[in-house]
C-alpha positions, 0 to 999 in steps of 0.5 A: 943298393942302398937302404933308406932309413927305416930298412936300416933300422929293421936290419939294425933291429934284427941284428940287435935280435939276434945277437941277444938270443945267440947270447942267451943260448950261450949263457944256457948252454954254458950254465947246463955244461957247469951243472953236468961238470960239478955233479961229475966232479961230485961222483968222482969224489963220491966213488974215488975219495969216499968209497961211496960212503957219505961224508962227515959233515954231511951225517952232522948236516942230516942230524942238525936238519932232523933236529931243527924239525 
């Protein structure tokens, strides 16, 4: 069966549509997978390289914001 020009531009706008919102979940997904991984990599170094104890730098980064105030 053959589609006269204005169903192949709806199937043509469809398909446009929907590749465009698989690629924004995609992006979405991806960004939520990158936020999880770096908070996990952040309490891995907390736990396992700090000993749950703040690191200098950021005790220097507290004081110099408390200052600034």
């Amino acid at each position: 069966m053959a589609l006269g020009k204005l169903e192949y531009r709806n199937l043509i706008n469809d398909l446009v549509a929907l590749i465009e919102k698989t690629k924004t979940q995609v992006v979405s997904h991806a960004n939520s997978s990158l936020t999880v991984l770096f908070w996990y990599i952040g309490k891995r170094i907390l736990t396992h390289d700090l000993q749950n104890k703040r690191a200098e730098y950021g005790k220097k980064l507290s004081l110099r914001c408390h200052e600034s105030w």
